[in-house]
C-alpha positions in Angstrom: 32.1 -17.9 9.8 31.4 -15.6 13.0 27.6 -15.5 13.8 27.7 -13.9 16.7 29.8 -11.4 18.7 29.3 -10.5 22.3 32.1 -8.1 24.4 32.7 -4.4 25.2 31.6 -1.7 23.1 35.1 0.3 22.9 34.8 2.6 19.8 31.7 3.6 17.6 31.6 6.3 15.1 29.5 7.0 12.1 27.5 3.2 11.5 30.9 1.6 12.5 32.0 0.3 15.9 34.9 -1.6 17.8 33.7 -4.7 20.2 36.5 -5.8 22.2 36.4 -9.5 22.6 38.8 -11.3 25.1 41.4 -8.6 24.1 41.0 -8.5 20.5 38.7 -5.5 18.8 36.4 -6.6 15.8 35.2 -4.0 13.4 31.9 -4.0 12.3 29.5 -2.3 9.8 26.1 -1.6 11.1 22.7 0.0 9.9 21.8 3.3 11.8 18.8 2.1 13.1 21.0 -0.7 15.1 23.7 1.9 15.6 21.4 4.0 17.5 20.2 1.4 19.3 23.6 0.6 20.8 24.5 0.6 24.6 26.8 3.2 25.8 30.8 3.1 24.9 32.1 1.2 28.2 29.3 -1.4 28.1 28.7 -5.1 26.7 27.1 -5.2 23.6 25.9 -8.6 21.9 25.2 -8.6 17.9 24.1 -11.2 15.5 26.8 -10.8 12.5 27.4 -11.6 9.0 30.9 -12.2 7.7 31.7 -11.1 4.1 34.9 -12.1 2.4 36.0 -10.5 -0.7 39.9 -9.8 -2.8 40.0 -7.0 -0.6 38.8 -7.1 2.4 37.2 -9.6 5.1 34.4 -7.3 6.4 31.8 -8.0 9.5 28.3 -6.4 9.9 26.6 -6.3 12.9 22.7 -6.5 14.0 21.2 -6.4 17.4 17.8 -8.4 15.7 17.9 -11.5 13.8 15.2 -10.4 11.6 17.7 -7.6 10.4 20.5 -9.8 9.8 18.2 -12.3 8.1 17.0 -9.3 5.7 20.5 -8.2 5.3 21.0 -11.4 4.0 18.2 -11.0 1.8 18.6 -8.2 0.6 22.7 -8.8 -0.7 21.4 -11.9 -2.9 19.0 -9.3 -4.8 20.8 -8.5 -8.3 22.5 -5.3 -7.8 22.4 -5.0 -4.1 25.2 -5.5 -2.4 26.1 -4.8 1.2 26.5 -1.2 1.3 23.3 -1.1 -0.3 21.5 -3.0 2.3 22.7 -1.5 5.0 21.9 2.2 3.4 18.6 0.4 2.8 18.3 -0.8 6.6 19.3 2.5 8.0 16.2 4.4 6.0 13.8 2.0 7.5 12.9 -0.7 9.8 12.5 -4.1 9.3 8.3 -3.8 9.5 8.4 -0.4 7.3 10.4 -2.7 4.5 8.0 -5.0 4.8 4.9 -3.1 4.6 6.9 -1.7 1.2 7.4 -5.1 -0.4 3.3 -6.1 0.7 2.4 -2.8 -0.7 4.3 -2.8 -3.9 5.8 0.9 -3.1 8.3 2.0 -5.4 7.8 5.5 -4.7 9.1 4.9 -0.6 12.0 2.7 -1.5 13.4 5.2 -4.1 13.5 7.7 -1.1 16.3 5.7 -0.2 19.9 7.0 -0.4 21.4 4.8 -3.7 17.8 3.3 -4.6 16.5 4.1 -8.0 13.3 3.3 -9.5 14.2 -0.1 -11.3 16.6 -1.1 -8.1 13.1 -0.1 -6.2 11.3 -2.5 -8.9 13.8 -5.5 -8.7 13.7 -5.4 -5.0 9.9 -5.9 -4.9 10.1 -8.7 -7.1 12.6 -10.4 -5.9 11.9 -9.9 -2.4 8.3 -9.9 -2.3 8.0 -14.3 -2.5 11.1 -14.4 0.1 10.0 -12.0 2.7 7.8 -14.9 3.9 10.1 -17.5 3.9 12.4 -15.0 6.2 9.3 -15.3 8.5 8.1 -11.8 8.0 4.8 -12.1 7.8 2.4 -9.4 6.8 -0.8 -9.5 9.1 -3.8 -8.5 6.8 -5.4 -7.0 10.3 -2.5 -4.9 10.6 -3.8 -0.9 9.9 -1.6 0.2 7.1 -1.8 4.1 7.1 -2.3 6.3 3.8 1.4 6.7 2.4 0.4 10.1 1.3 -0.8 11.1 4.7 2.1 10.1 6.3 4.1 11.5 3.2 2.5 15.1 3.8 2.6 14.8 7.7 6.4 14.3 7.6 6.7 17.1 5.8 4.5 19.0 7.7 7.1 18.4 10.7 10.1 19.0 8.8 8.3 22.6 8.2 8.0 23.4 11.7 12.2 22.8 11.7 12.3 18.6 12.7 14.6 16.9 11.1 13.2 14.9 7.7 14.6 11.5 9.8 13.2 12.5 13.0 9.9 13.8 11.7 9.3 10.1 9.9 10.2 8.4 12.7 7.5 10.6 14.8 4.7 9.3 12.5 5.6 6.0 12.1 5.1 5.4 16.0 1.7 6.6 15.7 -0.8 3.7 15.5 -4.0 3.9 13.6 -4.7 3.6 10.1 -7.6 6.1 9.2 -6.1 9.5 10.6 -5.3 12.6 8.6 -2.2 14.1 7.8 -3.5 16.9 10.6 -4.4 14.5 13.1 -1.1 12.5 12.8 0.7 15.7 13.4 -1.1 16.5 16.2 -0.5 13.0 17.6 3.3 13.2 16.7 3.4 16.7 18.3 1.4 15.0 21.6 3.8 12.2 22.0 6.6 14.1 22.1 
């Protein structure tokens, strides 16, 4: 199995790049948020990886985190979820953001997820909601966990003034504090730009 990949980033292009290792470029599949996160084309890049073997095809999927693979991984032994699915699911949101989900029992964020219906959103609560601390993801009680609906109707707010739905989330979910309103959040998402 290949756990780990470490060389040149050569090509990368819509959630799939090229590492070029000791002459020999590897393909992988990677979530947007750690395709974004990438160095530029030229540079070394090192990624934690997870190597899938089907009839078809031999396929490798990249992370920069191990948290993320280790979710990945969770995520693929849910029933119904396989990796295209998780990796649609890790590019909507962050490793903390599907955690806070899964403590919070939120169907209604998870089905905002490309491919995610409401009992896909269920089964992934149940199944992951006893494994997400095994993985080591631990949800600290004194964390401040922020009104969805807030955040729901400062996002939108944003995306009214002309941000991008993806770019206005992101916005607010940098914002700490848990008691502010959906006016003060965009306020503070408009300050920190």
């Amino acid at each position: 199995m290949i756990g780990r990949i470490s060389g040149l980033l050569v090509a990368a292009e819509g959630g799939e790049i090229v590492v070029d290792v000791a002459g020999v470029g590897y393909e992988l599949q990677l979530s947007l948020n750690t395709f974004f996160a990438l160095p530029r084309l030229g540079e070394s890049v090192e990624l934690v990886t997870h190597f899938v073997v089907r009839e078809d095809a031999q396929l490798l999927y990249g992370f920069l985190e191990h948290q993320e693979r280790a979710l990945f991984r969770l995520l693929i032994k849910v029933n119904g979820v396989g990796p295209k699915m998780a990796l649609a699911i890790l590019s909507g949101m962050s490793v903390s953001e599907l955690q806070r989900s899964v403590a919070m029992d939120d169907v209604a964020r998870l089905t905002k997820l490309p491919g995610v219906g409401k009992k896909t959103a269920e089964r992934l609560l149940i199944e992951l909601r006893d494994k997400i601390d095994l993985a080591h993801f631990k949800v600290d009680s004194a964390t401040s966990v922020r009104s969805p609906l807030a955040s729901d109707e400062a996002v939108a707010a944003l995306a009214a003034l002309g941000y991008k739905p993806g770019d206005a989330e992101k916005m607010i979910n940098k914002i700490d504090g848990k008691d502010l309103s959906t006016a003060e959040l965009v306020k503070t998402a408009l300050r920190n730009l």
